[in-house]
C-alpha positions as CSV (number, residue, x, y, z in Angstrom):
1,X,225.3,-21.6,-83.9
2,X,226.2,-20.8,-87.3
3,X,225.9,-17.3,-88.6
4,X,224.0,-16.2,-90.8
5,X,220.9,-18.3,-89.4
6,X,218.7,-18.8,-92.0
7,X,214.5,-19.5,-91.6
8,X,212.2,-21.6,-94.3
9,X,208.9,-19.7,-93.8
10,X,205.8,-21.3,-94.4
11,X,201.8,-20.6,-93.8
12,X,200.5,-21.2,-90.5
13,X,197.3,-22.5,-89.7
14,X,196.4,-23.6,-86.7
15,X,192.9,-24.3,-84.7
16,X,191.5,-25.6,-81.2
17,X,188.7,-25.4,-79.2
18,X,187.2,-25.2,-75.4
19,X,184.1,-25.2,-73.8
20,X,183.4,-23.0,-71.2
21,X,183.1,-23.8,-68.3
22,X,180.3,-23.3,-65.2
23,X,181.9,-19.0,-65.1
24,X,181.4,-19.0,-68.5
25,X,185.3,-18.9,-68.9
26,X,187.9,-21.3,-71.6
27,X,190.7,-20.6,-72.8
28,X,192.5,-22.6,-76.2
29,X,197.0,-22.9,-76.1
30,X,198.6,-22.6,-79.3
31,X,202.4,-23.0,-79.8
32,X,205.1,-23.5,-82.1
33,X,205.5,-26.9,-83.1
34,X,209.1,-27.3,-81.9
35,X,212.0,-24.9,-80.4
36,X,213.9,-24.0,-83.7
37,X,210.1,-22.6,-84.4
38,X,208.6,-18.8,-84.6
39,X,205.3,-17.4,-85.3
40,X,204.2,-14.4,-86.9
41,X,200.2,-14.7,-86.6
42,X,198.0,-11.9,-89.0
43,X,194.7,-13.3,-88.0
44,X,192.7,-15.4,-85.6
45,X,189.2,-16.3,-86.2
46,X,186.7,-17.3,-83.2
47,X,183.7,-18.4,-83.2
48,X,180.9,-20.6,-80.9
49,X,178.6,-22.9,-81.3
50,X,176.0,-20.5,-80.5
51,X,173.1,-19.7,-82.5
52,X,173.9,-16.4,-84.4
53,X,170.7,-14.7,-82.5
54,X,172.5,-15.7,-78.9
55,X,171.2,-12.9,-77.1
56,X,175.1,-13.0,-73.9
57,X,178.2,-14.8,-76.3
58,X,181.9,-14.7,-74.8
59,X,184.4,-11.9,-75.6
60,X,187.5,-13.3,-77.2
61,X,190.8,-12.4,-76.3
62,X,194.2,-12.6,-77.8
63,X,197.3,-12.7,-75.4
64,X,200.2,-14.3,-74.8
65,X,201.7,-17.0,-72.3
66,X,198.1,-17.2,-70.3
67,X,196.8,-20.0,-69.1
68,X,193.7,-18.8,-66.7
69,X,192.0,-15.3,-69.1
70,X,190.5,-14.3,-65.6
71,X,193.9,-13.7,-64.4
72,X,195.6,-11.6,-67.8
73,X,198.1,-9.6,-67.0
74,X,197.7,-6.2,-69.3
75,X,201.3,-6.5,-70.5
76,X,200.3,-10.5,-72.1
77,X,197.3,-8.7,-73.4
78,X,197.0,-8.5,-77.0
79,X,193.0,-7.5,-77.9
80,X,189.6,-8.3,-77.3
81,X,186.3,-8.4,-79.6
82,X,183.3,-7.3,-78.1
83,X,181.7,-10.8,-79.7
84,X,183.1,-14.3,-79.7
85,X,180.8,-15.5,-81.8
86,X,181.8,-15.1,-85.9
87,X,184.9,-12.5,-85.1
88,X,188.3,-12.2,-86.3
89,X,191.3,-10.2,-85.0
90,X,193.6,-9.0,-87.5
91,X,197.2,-7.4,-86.8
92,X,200.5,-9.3,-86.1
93,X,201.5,-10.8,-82.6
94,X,204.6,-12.4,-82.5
95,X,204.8,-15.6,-80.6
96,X,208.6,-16.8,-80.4
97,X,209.5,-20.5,-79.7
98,X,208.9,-20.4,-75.6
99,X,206.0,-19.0,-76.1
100,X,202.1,-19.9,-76.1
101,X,199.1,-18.0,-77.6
102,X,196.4,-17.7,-76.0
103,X,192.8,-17.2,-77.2
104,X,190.7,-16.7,-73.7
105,X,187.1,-16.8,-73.7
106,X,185.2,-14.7,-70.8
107,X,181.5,-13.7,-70.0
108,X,181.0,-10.3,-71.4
109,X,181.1,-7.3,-69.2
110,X,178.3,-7.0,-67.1
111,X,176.8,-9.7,-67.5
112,X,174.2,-11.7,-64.9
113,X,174.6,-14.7,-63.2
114,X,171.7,-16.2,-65.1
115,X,173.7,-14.7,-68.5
116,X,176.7,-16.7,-67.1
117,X,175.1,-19.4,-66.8
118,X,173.6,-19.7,-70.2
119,X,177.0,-19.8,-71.5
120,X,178.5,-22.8,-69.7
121,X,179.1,-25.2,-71.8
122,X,179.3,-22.9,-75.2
123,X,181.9,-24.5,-77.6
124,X,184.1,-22.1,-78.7
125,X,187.0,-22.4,-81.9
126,X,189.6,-20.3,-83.1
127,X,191.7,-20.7,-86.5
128,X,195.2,-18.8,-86.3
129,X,196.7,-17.8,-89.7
130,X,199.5,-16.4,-90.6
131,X,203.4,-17.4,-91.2
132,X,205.6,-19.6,-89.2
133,X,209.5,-19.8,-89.6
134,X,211.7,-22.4,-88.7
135,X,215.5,-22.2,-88.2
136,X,217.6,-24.3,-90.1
137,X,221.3,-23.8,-89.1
């Protein structure tokens, strides 16, 4: 490598979605385009395809390198919302170039089987923004 390493930042904007599944759980994988690649997100946006008088929606969580949100370890966790439907997170998380972000969808707390249930199937998006830099030397 040659010193100093320099980085061409540019915006980041990235989306996906995922529908829940029959536990009410999804979960969408984000990640740097390419190894020479870093991340620094300031927001994600999440939303469902729910109407916006959806009486049980998902809570949305931001964390890192998780694949399964029912499973999130507390040191990959990075925030919830208390609504997945029309949110946004705001506040840097810093993904590097091994790593994924995760935005995990889950049933909210306390919620019934016949809540659960209503929520299978639920499209959820999120849209990442924020500033990726990529190493050039």
């Amino acid at each position: 490598m040659t010193f100093p390493v320099t980085e061409v930042q540019s915006l980041l904007k990235a989306s996906g979605t995922c529908t829940l599944d029959s536990a009410g759980y999804g979960v969408i994988l984000l990640d740097p385009d390419n190894a020479r690649q870093r991340w620094e997100v300031a927001s994600v946006v999440v939303q469902t395809n729910q109407a916006a008088t959806a009486t049980v929606v998902p809570v949305a969580t931001v964390a890192v390198n998780t694949t399964d949100i029912s499973v999130l370890s507390p040191g990959n966790n990075r925030g919830q919302s208390w609504s997945g439907n029309q949110d946004v997170f705001s506040g840097q998380v810093d993904i590097g170039p091994c790593d994924t972000l995760s935005i995990g969808f889950s049933p909210p707390p306390g919620a019934t089987v016949d809540q659960i249930a209503d929520l299978s199937g639920v499209i959820c998006t999120a849209v990442v923004t924020g500033s990726k830099f990529t190493r050039r030397s």
